[in-house]
N, C-alpha and C positions, 0 to 999 in steps of 0.2 A: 665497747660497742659504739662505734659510731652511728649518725643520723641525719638527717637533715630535713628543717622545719622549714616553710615559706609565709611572710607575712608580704602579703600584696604580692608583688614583682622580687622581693628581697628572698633573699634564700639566706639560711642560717645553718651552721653546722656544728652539730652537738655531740659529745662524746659520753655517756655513762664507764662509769669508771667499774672493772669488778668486784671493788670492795663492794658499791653500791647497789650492786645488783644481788651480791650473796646476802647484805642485809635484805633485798627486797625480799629476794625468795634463798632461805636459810640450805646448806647444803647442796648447792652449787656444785657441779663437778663436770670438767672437762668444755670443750667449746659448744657443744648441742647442750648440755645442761644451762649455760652462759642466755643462749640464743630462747629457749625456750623461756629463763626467768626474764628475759627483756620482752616475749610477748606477753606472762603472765601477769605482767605489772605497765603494758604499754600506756594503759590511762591513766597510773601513778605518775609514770616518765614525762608524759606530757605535760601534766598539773606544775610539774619540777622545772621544768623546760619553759613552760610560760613562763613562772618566777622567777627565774634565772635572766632570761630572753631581755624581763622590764625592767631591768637592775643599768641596761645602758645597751649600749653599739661596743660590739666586740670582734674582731674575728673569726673568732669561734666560742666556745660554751663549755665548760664541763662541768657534767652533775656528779658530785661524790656523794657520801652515804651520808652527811650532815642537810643534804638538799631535799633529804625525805623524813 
């Protein structure tokens, strides 16, 4: 599931990985299942995302299931 965060004027682009997401929310199935555990957990994704984000300048971000 990709995403994209903006800090100031910057825009950032983040990718949560499926693994990631089936930990967040267990039993995951098919792409609506996918979309629905990434809004169930969109304030976890964020929290993960800041973290991720302050680690440096990247081109892009991926959060995997060790980032939760």
């Amino acid at each position: 599931m990709r995403f994209w965060g903006h800090d100031g004027a910057m825009e950032a682009a983040f990718f949560v990985s499926e693994e990631a997401l089936s930990r967040l929310q267990p039993n995951v199935v098919g792409e609506a299942g996918l979309l629905a555990a990434f809004d169930a957990s969109r304030q976890l994704i964020y929290a993960a995302a800041t973290k991720v984000y302050a680690r440096g300048p990247r081109g892009s971000y991926d959060l995997i299931s060790t980032d939760f």
